[in-house]
N, C-alpha and C positions, 0 to 999 in steps of 0.2 A: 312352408305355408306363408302365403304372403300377408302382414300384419293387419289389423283389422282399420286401422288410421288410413295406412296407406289404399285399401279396400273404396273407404268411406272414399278418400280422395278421385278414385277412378271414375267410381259411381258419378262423381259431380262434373265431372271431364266431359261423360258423354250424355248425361241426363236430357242435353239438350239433342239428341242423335235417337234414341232408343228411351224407350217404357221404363220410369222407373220400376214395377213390379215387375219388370224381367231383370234388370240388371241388381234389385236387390237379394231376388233368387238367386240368379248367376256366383253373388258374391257370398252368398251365405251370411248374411247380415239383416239385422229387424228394420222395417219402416222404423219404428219410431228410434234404434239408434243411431237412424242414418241423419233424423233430424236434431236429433239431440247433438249428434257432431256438429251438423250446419250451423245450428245457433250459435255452439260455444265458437268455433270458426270464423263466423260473424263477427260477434261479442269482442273476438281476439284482435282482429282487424283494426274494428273502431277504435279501441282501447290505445291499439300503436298509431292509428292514421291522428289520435288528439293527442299521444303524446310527441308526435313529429312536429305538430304545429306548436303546442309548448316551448318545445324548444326551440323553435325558430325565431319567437317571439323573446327567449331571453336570451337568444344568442341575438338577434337584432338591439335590442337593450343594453346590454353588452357592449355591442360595435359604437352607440350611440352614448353613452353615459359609463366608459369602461370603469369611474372609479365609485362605481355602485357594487357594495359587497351585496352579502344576502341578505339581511335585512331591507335595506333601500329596493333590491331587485325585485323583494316579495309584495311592498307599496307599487311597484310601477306595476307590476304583472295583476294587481288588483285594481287597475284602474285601464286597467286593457278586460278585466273581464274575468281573470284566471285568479281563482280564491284557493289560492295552494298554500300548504301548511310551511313554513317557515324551515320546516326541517328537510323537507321534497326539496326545496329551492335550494337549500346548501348542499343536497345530496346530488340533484342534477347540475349544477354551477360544475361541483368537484368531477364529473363524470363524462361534462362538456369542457374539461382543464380549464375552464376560466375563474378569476378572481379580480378584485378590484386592483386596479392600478394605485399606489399609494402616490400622494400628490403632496408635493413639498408648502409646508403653510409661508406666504408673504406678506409682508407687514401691512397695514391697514390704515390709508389715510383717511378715510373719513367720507372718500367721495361714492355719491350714489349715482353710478352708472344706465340704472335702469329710470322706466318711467310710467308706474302704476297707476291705476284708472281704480274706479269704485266699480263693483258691480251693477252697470244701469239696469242688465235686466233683471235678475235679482229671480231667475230661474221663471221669467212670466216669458214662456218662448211665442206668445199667439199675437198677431202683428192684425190689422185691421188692413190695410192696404199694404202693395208692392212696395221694394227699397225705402222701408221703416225699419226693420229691424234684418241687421243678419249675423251669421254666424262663420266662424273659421276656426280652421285647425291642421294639422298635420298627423301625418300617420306613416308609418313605414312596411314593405312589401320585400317577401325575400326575392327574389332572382338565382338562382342556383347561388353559389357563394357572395355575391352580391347584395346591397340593400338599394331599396329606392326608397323617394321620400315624395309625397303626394300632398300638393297643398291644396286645399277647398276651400271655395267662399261660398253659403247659403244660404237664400231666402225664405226668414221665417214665417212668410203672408202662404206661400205653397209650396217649401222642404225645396225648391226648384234648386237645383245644382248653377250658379251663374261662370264660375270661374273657377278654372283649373288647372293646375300645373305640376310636374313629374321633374326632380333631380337627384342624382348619384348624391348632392349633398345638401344636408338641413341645415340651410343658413337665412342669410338676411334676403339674399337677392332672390332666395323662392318665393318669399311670401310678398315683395312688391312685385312679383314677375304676374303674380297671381290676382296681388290689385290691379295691376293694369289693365288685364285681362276685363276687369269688372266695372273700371268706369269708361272704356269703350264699350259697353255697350248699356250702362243704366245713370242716371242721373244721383249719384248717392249723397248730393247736397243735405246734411241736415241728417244724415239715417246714423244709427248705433252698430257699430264694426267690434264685436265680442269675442273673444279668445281666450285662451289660456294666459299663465304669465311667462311664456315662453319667451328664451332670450333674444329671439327675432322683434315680439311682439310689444316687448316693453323697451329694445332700443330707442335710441334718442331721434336716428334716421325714422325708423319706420314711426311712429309717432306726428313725428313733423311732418309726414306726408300726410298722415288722415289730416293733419290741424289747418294744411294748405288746399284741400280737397271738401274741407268743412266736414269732415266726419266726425260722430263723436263715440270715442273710444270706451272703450269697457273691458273690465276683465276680472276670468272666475277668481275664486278666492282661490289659496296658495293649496293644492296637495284636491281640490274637489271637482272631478272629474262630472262628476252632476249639475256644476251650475253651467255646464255646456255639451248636455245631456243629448241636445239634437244631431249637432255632427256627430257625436260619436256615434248615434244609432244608424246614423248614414255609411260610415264606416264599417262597421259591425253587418250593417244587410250586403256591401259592396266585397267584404271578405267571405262570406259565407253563401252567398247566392252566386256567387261569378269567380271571384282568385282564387280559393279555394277547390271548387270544381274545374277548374285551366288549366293548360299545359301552355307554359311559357319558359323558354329558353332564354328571352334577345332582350334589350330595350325596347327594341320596333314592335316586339310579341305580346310585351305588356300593356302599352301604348296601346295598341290597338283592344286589347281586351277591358280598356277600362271606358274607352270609346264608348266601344258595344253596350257597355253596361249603362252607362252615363246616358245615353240616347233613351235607351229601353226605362230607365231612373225618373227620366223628364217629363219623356211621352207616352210610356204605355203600362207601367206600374203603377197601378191606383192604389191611390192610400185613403184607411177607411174615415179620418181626419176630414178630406179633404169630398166628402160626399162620394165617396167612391170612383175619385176621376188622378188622373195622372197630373203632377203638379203644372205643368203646361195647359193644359185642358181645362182646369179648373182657373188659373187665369185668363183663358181668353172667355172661359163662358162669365165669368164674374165683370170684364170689361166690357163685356158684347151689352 
């Protein structure tokens, strides 16, 4: 007798061929426990396809910040979104072999490397006109065993995506590769450039460029993922509407998938903010 699981399975095989009321007669199995397996099947599914993205999220963390134990791993994974219990995170870290690299301590002369800004916006993200206020950040994308790192600049007068850029690594020359991008093509004399206090963002190079471009710099307070609350929802719709759903293999594969998204982002996703127009649309109607 073939089991009643592997039964249900048939059933689902050919459901789209043949009557379900014949093939659950056929099988000798009830309508309703044919759907009661579908669900839990379902249910099963989802349950693996978010815990795959979990973990690609702390094996990217990981790759990125390898001498983050579980503690630290459970602050970054909550500030990507994922409010996992402290004890999941040391269960999955051990299950995934990874643990914090232990990092030798060096003496300490005194000097401040970085170069912090106040928070100008102070979480008021609503800009009155074009290149007044915008936003930046970084974010990373699995690629089969690979990470990529995606740097964004945007405009908080209409979320408009201006400038973007993709590299195998998270350093200094993404995020000017990424300014560049953004004063060929806007006047940003005078407008507020906000970030995290990431070590790209408080160098002493990328600094001096906004100060020689007349930008003036800003940045969230330390550990608060909120006071730069907009990219991140840019992020969050860009993994969950499109990378997420994709099949990418390549460099070239992703690149082009974030294109696709990036155009459809600009031009034809209305946002309800924005009077119900796509952030492009809504500037040129607000210029016309």
């Amino acid at each position: 007798m073939i089991p009643k699981s592997r039964r249900f399975e048939i059933i689902n095989e050919l459901r789209g061929s043949y009557p379900i009321t014949w093939l659950i007669e056929i099988a000798q199995v009830s309508r309703s426990g044919y759907y009661k397996w579908l669900k839990t099947r379902s249910f099963r599914e989802d349950r693996q396809t978010k815990q795959r993205i979990l973990e690609s999220h702390i094996m990217a963390i990981h790759y990125t910040y390898p001498f983050y134990g579980y503690p630290r791993m459970e602050v970054a994974l909550k500030e990507e979104g994922f409010h996992i219990n402290h004890k999941k995170v040391y269960r999955l870290m051990k299950e995934l072999n990874i643990q914090a690299e232990i990092r030798k301590k060096r003496p300490f002369f005194g000097k401040k490397p970085s170069v912090i800004y106040s928070n100008l916006l102070n979480r008021n993200f609503k800009a009155v006109k074009p290149d007044q206020k915008y936003v930046t950040d970084i974010t990373y994308i699995q690629v089969g065993d690979s990470f990529y790192y995606l740097s964004v600049i945007l405009d908080l007068y209409n979320n408009e995506v201006l400038a973007w850029e993709i590299s195998k690594r998270n350093d200094l020359d993404l995020v000017l590769k990424t300014l560049d991008q953004l004063i060929q093509k806007r006047d940003v004399y005078g407008a507020i450039l906000h970030s995290d206090q990431g070590f790209q963002y408080t160098s002493k190079q990328y600094n001096k460029r906004l100060k020689n471009l007349g930008i003036q710099g800003s940045h969230s307070r330390k550990g608060n993922c909120l006071d730069n609350a907009c990219i991140e929802s840019f992020f969050s719709h860009l993994k969950t509407e499109k990378l997420y759903r994709s099949q990418f293999k390549t460099e070239e594969e992703l690149i082009q998938v974030i294109e696709e998204y990036i155009y459809l982002y600009n031009f034809k996703r209305f946002q309800k903010k924005l009077n119900q127009c796509a952030p492009v649309e809504y500037r040129i109607t607000l210029a016309a």
